[in-house]
N, C-alpha and C positions, 0 to 999 in steps of 0.2 A: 460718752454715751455708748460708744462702740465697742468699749472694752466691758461694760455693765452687761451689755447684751450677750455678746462671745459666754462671759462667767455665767449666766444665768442660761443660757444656752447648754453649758459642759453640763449645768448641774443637774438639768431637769432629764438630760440624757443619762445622766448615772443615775438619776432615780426611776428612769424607763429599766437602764440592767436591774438595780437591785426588785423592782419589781418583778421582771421577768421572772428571776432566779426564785424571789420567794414565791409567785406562785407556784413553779413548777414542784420546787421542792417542800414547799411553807415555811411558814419562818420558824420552824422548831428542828429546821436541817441545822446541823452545825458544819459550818464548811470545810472542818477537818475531816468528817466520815462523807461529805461529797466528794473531796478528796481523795481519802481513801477508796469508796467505794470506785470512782469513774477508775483509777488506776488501774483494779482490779478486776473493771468489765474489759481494758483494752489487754491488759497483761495476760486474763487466758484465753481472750479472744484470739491472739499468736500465737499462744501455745499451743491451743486447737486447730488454726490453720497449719503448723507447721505437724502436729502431728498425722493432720489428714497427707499433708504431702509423704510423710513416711510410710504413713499405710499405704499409698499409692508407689512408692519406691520398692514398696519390700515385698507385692504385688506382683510386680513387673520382675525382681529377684527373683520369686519363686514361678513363674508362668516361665523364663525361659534363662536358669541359674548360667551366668557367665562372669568372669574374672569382674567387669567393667560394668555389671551392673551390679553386684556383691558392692561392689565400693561404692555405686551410686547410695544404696541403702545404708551404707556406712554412715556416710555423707550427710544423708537426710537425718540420720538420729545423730550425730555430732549437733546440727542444726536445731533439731526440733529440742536438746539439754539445754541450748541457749536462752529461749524464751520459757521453758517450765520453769528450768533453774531460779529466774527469778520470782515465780510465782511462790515458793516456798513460803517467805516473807510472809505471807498469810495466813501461816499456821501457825497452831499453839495461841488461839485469839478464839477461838470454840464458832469460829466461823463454819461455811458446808464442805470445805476442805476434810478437817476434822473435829467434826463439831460431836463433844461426849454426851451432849445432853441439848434440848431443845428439838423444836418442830424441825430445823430446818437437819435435821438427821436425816430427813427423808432423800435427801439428797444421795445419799448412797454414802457419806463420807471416806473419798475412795482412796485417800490418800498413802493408805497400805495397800491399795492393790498398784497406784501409781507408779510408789519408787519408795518400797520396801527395798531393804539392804541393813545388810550382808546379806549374800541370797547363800545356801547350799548348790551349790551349781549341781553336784552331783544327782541333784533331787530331777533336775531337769532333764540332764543326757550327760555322755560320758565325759570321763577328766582323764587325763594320761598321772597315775600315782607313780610315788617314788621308786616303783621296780620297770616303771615304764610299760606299761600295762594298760588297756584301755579300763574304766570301772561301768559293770553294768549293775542292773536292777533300775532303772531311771523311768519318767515317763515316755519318754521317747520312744525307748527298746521293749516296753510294757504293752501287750497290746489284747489286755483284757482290764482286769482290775488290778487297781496299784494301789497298793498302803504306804503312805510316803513315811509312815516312824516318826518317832518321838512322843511325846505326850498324849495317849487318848488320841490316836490319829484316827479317822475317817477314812476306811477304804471309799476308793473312789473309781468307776466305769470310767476309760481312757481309751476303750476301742475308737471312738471318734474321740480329737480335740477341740474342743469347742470351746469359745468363751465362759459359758457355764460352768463348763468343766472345771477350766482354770481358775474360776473364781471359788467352786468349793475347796480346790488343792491350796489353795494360796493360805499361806500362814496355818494350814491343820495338821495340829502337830507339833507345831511351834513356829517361832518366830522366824527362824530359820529357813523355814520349809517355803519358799518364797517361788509361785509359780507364775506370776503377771507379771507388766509395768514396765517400765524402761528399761530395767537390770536384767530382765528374760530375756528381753530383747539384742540388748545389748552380749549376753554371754551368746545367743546364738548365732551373734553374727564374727565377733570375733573370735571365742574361747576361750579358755584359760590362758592366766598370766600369771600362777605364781607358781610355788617349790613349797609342794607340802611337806619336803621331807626337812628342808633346812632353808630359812629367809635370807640369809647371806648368801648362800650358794645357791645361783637360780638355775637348776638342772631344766627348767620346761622351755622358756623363751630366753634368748643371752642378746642381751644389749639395753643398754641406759634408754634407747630410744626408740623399744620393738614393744608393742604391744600384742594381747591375742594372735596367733597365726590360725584360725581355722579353714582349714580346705577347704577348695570350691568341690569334691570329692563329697562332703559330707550332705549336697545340693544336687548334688546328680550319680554316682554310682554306688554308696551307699546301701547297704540295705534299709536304710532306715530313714533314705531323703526326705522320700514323701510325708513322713511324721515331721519332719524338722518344718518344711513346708508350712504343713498346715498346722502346725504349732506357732508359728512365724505371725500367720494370717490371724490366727485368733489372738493372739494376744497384743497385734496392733489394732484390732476388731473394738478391743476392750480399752486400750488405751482411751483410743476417739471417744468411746461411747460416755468413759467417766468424764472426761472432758467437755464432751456438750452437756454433762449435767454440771458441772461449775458455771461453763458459758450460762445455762439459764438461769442460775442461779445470782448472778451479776448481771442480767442482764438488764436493757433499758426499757422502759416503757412498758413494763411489766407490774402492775400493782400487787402480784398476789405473790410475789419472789420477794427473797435475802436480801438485794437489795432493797427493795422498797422496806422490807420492814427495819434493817438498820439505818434508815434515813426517817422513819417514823413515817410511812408513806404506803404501809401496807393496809389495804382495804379489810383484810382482818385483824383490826386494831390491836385484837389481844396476843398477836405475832409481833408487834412492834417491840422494837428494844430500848429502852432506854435510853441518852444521850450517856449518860455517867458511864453506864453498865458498859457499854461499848466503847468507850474511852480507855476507862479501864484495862477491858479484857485486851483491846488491840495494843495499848503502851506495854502490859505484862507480856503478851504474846512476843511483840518483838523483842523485849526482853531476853526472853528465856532463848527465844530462836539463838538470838546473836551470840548468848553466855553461856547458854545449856547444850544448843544442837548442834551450832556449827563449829564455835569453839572447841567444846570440848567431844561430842558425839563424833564429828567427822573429824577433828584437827586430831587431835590432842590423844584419841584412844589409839591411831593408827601410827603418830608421830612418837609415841611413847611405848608401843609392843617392842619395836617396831616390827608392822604387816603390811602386806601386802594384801590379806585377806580383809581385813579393816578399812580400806580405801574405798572412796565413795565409787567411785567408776572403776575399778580396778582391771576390769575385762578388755576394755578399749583405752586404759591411760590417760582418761581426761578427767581425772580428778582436779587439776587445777582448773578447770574453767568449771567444776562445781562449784569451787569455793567462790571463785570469782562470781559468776551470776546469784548464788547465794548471797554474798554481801554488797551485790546491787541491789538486789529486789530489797534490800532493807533501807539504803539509802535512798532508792525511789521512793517510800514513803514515809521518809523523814525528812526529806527536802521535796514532796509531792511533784515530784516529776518522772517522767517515764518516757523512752525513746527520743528523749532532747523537749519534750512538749511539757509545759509550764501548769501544774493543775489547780492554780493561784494561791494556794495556803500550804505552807512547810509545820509539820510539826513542832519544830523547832523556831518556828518564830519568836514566838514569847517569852522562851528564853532569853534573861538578859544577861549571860556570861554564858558565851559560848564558847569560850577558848580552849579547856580543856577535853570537849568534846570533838572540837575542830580537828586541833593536834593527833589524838588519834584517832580521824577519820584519814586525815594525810598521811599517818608514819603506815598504815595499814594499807592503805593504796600503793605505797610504796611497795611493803613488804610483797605485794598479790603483784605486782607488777614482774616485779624482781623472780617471783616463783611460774611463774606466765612466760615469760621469755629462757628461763632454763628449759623447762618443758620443752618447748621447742625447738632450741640449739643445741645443749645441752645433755639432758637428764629428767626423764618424768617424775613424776610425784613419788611414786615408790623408790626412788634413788635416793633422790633429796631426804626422805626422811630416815634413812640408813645414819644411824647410832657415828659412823667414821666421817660421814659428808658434814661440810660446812656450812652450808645451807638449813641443816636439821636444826640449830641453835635458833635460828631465823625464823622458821617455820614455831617454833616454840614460841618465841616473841610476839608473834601474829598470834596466836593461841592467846597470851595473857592480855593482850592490846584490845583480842574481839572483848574478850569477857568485860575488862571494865567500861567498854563501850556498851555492854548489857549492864553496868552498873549506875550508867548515862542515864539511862530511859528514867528513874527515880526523878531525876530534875528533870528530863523534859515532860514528863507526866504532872508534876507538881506545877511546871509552867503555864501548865493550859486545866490547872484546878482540880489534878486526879492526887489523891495521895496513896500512893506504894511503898510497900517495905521491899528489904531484901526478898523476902520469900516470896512474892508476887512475880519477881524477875528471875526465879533462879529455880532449875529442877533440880533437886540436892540428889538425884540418883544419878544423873546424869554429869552433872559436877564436881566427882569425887578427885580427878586425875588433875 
């Protein structure tokens, strides 16, 4: 009788959780986009805490510029790559990231002002060219109106730097023309790190393990500190600001937000998204990320010039731990966990032959491992992937290894009742190399 009671006991307690959970959510949530979704409220809820820390580092840099707080801000954006790095994962899924179409556009879809790249650095302040030479005409050294060039560009007021400002300069002109986001940041706190005259022969910075050297000179005697300054300030201004709109965008207990409406849960029912539709787009998104952007966008175009202009961080030499936090945030939500914390449903559950997906999720961990610890004994990214290094064959391996892991997502999507073709997982502009 005492073991009758206990099981009737466990059960009516599991049906207090299942209760719980369908009111909150009702029973038309699928617990894979609860999943997804809770991931994605903690994922750039970090992001945004660690980028307010930067704004706050890079603050304290420009209020009183010294060798030992330059590095503190270093520091902090090494940091705050870590936690966005993973957020990427959520693009290419027409989420408020970068959502092409739909209400929640309203979001500001910021993720070209985020961590657009390649950037023109030149666009932003000076570069030392191949006769060693400083280059001007930048915004920096501009201190009226500035046409940044290329395509039908928009002159643009630059006597003050402000976020607005930078958010009209950013990508007018072209794609190139890249004024915000973590790579502005990043080029002004390091500098330049490559050889536009010759990729083999690196005339700007010499050493496997030197990245950007920019003076603390460019911060205080300068003519032109004070623009760098308050260039600095705006465009971590704008970082945070995009940032708290994903946070609300994901946020909890919010009926009239992206979240509630991809859990069917939005108070303006005709914002809700479909269960399929969202299956879908999220199985295709991770898709294309894992075959299309990181493979081949970031790997593959840079590991095959071979450039150094190509490199995802190029400026600060932490291209490996893009790649790394890029194929975490994928595996966070294909095995629905995040920071060690369990978000009860893997996408990959229902799969029932998982072997072939497993194997190259380990030979890939390897390879990122492998490329993680040269970095930092070693040889950076831009070494390794030099045409004469032995490691560049490896780096290529990784390259074909992500992609049919982007060829994965077809069976794990079929597993949980989506059906995908090839072209659902695959951007063919971006997959050519």
């Amino acid at each position: 009788m005492k073991v009758q009671k206990i099981i009737i006991s466990s059960f009516l307690a599991v049906v207090v959780v299942i209760s719980t959970v369908s009111t909150f959510w009702g029973d038309e949530a699928n617990p894979l986009l609860i999943a997804y979704a809770n991931i994605a409220t903690a994922n750039y809820t970090d992001a945004l805490n660690d980028a307010k820390t930067l704004k706050e580092k890079l603050k304290d840099f420009t209020n009183s510029p010294t060798m030992v707080l330059m590095e503190n801000a270093k520091a902090a954006w090494l940091n705050a790559r870590e936690s966005y790095g993973q957020t990427e994962a959520f693009r290419l899924s027409n989420g408020p990231i970068d959502a092409e179409e739909g209400w929640h556009t309203s979001y500001g879809v910021p993720e070209g002002r985020l961590n657009a790249w390649p950037l023109d650095e030149n666009m932003i302040d000076y570069t030392i060219n191949a006769k060693g030479k400083k280059t001007t005409g930048n915004i920096i050294d501009t201190k009226g109106i500035f046409n940044p060039g290329g395509e039908s560009p928009l002159a643009i007021d630059v006597t003050t730097i402000t976020p607005s400002v930078l958010v009209a300069l950013n990508e007018n002109g072209g794609e190139a023309n890249v004024a915000t986001g973590y790579h502005a940041i990043e080029f002004l706190l390091w500098g330049q790190d490559q050889d536009y005259a010759n990729f083999m022969k690196d005339s700007v910075t010499h050493g496997a393990l030197v990245a950007g050297q920019r003076t603390l000179a460019d911060y205080t005697t300068d003519a032109n500190a004070d623009r760098r300054k308050q260039y600095l300030n705006a465009v971590a201004s704008l970082v945070v600001s995009d940032l708290e709109s994903m946070v609300s965008a994901w946020a909890d207990g919010d009926s009239a937000n992206y979240k509630a409406a991809l859990l069917g849960k939005n108070s303006d029912t005709i914002k809700n998204i479909d269960t399929k539709v969202a299956l879908r787009q999220i199985f295709s998104g991770l898709g294309v990320f894992i075959k299309s952007e990181l493979a081949n966008e970031r790997i593959a175009v840079a590991v095959l010039t071979p450039s150094e202009e190509d490199e995802h961080s190029c400026f600060s030499d932490n291209t490996h731990r893009d790649i790394t936090q890029n194929f975490q945030g994928f595996k966070n939500l294909l095995f629905g966990t995040y920071n060690s914390v369990d978000y009860g449903v893997a996408l990959i559950d229902a799969m029932k032959d998982k072997t072939k997906l497993m194997n190259l999720i380990v030979s890939v961990n390897t390879k990122i491992n492998q490329m993680n610890t040269l970095a930092q004994v070693s040889r950076h990214f831009d070494y390794q992937i030099r045409p004469n290094d032995t490691q560049a064959r490896q780096i290529k391996k990784l390259k074909n290894e992500l992609r049919a892991i982007g060829d994965q997502m077809i069976y794990v999507a079929k597993s949980n009742g989506i059906d995908l073709t090839v072209g659902y997982i695959t951007d063919a502009q971006k997959t050519k190399l």
